[in-house]
C-alpha distance (Angstrom), angle and dihedral (degrees) to the residues before:
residue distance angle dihedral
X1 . . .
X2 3.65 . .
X3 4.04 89.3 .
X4 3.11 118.2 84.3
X5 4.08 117.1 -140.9
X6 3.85 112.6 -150.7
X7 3.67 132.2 145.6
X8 3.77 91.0 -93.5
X9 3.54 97.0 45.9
X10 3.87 101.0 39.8
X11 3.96 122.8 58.7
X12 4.05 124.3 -178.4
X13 3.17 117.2 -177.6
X14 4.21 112.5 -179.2
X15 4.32 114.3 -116.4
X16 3.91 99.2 -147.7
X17 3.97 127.8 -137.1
X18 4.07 85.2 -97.0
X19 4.01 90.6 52.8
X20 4.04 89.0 -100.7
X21 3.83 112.6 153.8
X22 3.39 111.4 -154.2
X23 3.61 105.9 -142.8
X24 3.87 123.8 -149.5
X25 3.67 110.0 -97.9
X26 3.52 99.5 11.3
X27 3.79 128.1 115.3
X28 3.31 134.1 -136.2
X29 3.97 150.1 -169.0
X30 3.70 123.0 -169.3
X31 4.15 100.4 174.2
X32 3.55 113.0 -159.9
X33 3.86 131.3 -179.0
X34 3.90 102.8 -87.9
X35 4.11 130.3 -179.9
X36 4.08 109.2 -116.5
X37 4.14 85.9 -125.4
X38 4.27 118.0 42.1
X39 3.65 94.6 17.5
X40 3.65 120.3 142.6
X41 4.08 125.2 -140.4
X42 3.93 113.2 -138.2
X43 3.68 121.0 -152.9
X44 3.72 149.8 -174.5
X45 3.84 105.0 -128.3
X46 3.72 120.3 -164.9
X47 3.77 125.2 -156.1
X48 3.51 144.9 -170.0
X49 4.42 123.1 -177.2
X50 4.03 88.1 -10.0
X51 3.72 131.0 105.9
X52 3.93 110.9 -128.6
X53 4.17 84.8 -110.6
X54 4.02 89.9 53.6
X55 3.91 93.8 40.4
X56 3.38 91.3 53.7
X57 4.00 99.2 42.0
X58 3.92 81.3 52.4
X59 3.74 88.6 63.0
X60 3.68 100.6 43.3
X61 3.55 90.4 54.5
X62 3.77 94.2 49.6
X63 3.52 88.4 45.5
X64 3.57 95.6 43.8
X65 3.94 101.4 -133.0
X66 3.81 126.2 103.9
X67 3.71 131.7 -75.8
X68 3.71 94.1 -135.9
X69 3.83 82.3 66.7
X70 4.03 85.0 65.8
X71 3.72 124.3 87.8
X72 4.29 135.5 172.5
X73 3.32 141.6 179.5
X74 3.69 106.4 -124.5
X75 4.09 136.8 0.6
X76 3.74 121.2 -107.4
X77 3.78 135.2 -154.4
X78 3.74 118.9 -88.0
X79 4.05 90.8 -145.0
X80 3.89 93.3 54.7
X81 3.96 138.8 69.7
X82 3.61 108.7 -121.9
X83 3.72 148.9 157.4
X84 3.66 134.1 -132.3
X85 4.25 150.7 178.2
X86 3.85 108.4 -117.5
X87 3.84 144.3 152.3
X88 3.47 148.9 -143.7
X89 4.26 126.7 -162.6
X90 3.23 114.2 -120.9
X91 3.93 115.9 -10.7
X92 3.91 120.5 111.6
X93 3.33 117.8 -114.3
X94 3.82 98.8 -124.7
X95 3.96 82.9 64.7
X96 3.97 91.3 51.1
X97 3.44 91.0 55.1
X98 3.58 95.6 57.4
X99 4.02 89.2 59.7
X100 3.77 112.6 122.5
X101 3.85 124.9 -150.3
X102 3.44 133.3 147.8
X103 3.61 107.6 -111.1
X104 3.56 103.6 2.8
X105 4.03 121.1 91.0
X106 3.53 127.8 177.1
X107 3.66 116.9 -134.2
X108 3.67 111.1 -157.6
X109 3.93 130.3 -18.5
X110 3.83 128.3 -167.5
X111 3.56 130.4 161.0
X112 4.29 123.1 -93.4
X113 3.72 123.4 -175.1
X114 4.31 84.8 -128.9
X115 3.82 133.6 61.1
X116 4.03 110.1 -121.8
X117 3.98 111.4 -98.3
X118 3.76 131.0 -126.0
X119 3.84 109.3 -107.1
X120 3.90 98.0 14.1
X121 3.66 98.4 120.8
X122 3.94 124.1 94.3
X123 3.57 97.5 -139.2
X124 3.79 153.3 -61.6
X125 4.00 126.6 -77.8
X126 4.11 106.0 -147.5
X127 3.60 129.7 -162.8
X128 3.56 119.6 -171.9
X129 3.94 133.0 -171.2
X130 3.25 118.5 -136.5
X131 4.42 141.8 131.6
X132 3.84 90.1 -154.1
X133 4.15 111.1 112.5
X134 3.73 115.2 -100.1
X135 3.88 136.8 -131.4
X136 3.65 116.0 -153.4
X137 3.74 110.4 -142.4
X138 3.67 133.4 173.6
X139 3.74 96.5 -136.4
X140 3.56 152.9 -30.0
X141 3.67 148.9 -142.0
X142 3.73 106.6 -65.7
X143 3.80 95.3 -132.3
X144 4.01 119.0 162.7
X145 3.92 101.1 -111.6
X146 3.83 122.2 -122.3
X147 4.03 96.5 -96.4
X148 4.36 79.8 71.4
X149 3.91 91.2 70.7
X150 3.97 101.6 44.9
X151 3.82 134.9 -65.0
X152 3.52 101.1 -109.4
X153 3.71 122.4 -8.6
X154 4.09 90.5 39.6
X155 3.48 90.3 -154.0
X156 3.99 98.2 122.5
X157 3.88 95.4 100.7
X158 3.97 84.7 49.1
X159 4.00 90.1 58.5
X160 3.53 90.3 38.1
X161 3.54 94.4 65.4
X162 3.61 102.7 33.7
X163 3.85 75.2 57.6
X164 3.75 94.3 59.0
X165 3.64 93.4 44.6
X166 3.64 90.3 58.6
X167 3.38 95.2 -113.2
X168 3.70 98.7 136.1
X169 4.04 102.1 162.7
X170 3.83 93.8 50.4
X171 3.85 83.0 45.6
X172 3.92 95.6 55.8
X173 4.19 88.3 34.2
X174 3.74 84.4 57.7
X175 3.98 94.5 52.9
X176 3.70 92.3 46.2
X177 3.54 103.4 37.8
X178 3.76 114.2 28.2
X179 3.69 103.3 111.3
X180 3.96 103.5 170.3
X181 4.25 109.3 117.4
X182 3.76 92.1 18.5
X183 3.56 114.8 145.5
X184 3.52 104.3 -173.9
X185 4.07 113.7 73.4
X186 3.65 91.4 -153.3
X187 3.67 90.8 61.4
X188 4.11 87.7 38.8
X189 3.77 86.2 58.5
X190 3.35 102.9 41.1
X191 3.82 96.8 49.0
X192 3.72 92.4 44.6
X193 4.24 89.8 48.5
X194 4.03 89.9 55.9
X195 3.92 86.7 43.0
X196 4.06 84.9 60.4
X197 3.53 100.6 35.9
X198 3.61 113.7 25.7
X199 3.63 105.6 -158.1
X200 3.88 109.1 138.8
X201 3.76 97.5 -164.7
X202 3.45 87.8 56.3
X203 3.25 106.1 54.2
X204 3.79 96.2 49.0
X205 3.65 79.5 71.4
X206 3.85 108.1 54.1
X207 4.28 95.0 29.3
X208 3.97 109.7 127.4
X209 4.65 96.8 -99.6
X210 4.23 76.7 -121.4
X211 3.85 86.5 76.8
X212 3.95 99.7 72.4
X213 3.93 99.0 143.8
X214 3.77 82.8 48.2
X215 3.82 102.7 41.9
X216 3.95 81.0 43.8
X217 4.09 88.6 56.4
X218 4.10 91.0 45.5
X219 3.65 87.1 52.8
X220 3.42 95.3 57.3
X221 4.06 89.8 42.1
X222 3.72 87.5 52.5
X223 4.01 95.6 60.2
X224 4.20 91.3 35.9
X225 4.06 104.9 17.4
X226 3.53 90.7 -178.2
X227 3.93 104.5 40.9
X228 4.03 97.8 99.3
X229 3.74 97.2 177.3
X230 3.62 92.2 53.7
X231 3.50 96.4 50.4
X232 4.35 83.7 52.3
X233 3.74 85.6 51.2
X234 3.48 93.7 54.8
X235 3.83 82.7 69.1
X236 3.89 114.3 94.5
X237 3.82 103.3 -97.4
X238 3.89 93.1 -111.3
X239 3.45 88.6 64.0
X240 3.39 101.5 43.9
X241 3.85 89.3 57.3
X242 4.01 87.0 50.6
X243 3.49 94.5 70.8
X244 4.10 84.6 53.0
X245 3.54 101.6 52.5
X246 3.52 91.5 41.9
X247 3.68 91.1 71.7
X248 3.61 87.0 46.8
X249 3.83 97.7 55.6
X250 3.65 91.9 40.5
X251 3.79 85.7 54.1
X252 4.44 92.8 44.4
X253 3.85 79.7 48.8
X254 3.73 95.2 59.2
X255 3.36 97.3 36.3
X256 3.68 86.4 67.2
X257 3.69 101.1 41.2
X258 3.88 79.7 60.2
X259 3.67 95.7 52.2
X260 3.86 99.2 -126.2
X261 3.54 107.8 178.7
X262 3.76 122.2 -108.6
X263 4.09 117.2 -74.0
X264 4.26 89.6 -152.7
X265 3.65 142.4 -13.0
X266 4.10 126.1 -127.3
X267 3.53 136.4 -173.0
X268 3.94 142.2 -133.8
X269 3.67 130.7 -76.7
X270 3.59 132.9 -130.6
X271 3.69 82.1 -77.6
X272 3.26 97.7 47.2
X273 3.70 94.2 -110.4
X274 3.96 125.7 136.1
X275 4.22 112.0 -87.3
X276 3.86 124.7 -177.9
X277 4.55 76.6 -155.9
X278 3.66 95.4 63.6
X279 3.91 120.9 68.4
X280 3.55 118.5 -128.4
X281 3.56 151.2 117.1
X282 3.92 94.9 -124.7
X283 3.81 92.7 107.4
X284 4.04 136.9 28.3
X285 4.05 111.9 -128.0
X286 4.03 128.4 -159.8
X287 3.67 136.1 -172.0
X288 3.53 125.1 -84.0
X289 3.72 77.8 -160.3
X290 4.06 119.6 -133.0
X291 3.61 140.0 149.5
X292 3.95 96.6 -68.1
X293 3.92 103.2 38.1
X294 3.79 118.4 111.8
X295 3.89 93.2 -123.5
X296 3.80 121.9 -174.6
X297 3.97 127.4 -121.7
X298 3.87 86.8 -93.6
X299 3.47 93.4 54.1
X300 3.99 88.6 47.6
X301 3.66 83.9 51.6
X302 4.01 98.8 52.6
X303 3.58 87.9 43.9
X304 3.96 91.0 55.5
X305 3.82 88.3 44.8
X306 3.61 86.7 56.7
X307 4.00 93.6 51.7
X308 3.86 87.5 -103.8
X309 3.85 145.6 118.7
X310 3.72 128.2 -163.2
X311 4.16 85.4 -108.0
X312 3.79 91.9 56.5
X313 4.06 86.5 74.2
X314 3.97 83.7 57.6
X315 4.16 99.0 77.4
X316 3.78 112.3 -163.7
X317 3.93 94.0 -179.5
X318 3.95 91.2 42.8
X319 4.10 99.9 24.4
X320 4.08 89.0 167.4
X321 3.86 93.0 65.1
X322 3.96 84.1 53.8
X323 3.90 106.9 131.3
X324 3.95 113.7 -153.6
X325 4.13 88.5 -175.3
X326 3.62 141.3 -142.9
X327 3.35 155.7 -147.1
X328 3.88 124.1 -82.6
X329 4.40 132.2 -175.1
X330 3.77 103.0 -94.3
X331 3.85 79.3 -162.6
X332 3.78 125.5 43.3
X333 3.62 117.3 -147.0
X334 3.89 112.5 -139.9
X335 3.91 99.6 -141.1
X336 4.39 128.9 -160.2
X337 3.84 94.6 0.6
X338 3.42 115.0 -167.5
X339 3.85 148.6 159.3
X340 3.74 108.3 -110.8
X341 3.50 144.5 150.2
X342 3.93 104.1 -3.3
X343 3.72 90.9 -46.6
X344 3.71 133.6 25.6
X345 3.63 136.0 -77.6
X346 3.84 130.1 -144.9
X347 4.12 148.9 -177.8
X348 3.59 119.6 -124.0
X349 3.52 129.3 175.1
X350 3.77 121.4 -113.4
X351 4.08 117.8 -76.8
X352 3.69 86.0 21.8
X353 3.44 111.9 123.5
X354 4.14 120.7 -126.8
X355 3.91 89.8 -154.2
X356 3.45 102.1 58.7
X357 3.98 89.0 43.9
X358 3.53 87.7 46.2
X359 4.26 87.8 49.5
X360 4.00 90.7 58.7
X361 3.82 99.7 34.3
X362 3.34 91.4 64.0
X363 3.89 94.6 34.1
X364 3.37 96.0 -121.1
């Protein structure tokens, strides 16, 4: 893209379940009936140049408490400064507060008698800096952006479905070895040295310290060389489940590129935002196809295109990277446009992504 996304160009700021926007640099405090013992503290974290799984490592390790204790509603961008609702089990929020972490701030905590869920959010409000003209459109094609199929190498679909295939050794070779859109030439060199020589044990000792998810895989090869799908569940489980619903976006992608037509229809909320739960005809749906969707014979057909069935997203060796599917917008409605700020700010709903809107607003 022509735009450039950078923490002084790109703003996210988190649209809660109750229609909240949680403004940069505000603070906030939501009090909610909470038990004295297994309470959890809600927050509004704030972040600058770190994912919401970094930022929130960063803080457990200041604080000295786990990051498992951590929960949020919904990822953000790494190359952005955002703000988001999320929760942690069991530590008060006067201790929170006294976290310290360059470039992250917390902006109000008070104790809730629930952790914050994955996916309960409405949305995202984006405001992005930019002197190029802009064209005001009422939606796009709701494709998964490029940041869904791996940062660099972009080869997390590949592994994905190797995975599904039940091809777990090409899978794991893939992960280690793919060197293709690597920047750093000590990863280049060590990816392309276990390529040649194959010895697992070995190359635990000379990969680049960067590489944990992969040193943490050649550990694992090094006690069992030939036990693939431990060596994949040495991976943290997020990841693992990347490589999965890579395959899955790559497939929603193509199924609009093709121009299947809609599996359902929805309608709008109480905030007029998209929701599978309320009937309507507001907004077309399609499959994010998985083992249990009702798919149609040109789905069956993409998937066999793609050296897939239906069944493959039903793992018997690996049953907790089985994918049940979904349904997704095929269209994304571009909510509260407005000029603002040297740029132009915009509502999306949540798992939309900002850089594709951002690609056909300003007809790039």
């Amino acid at each position: 893209m022509i735009v450039e996304f950078t923490p002084d160009s790109f703003f996210v700021e988190e649209i809660t379940s109750d229609g909240i926007t949680l403004e940069l640099g505000k603070t906030y405090s939501f009090e909610k009936p909470a038990p004295e013992r297994d309470f959890f503290t809600h927050f509004v974290l704030q972040k600058r140049e770190w994912n919401t799984v970094q930022a929130l490592g960063a803080i457990a390790r200041n604080l000295h408490v786990k990051p498992s204790r951590f929960d949020f509603a919904g990822t953000k961008d790494r190359q952005a400064t955002t703000t988001q609702l999320c929760s942690v089990f069991a530590l008060p929020p006067e201790r929170l507060l006294q976290a310290r972490v360059k470039d992250v701030q917390i902006n109000g905590a008070w104790k809730a008698d629930a952790k914050v869920r994955l996916g309960n959010l409405l949305g995202n409000r984006f405001t992005i800096k930019t002197d190029k003209p802009v064209n005001a459109i009422p939606s796009f094609p709701n494709y998964f952006g490029e940041q869904r199929f791996g940062s660099g190498r972009k080869n997390t679909a590949k592994i994905g479905k190797l995975i599904l295939q039940g091809d777990y050794e090409n899978a794991v070779r893939s992960y280690l070895c793919d060197s293709e859109g690597e920047e750093n030439i000590d990863a280049v060199r060590a990816r392309e040295t276990l390529l040649g020589e194959n010895d697992f044990a070995a190359a635990a000792a000379y990969f680049p310290h960067h590489l944990k998810y992969e040193l943490s895989m050649l550990r694992s090869l090094s006690k069992e060389p030939t036990n693939y799908i431990a060596a994949i569940r040495a991976l943290p489980r997020s990841l693992q489940l990347m490589f999965v619903h890579a395959v899955q976006s790559d497939l929603f992608n193509k199924r609009i590129d093709l121009h299947l037509p809609p599996t359902s229809t929805c309608g709008k909320d109480a905030h007029d935002f998209p929701s599978v739960a309320v009937e309507g005809a507001d907004f077309a749906l399609g499959n994010i196809i998985g083992y249990s969707n009702a798919i149609s014979e040109d789905e069956r057909i993409l998937l066999e295109s793609e050296g897939l069935a239906q069944d493959s997203f039903k793992l018997k060796a690996m049953p907790e990277l089985s994918a049940k599917g979904t349904l997704r917008l095929l269209e994304a409605p571009i909510m509260n446009f407005e000029n603002a700020d040297g740029g132009f700010r915009f509502s999306l709903p949540k798992g939309c992504y900002a850089t594709v809107a951002v690609k056909y607003i300003l007809n790039e």
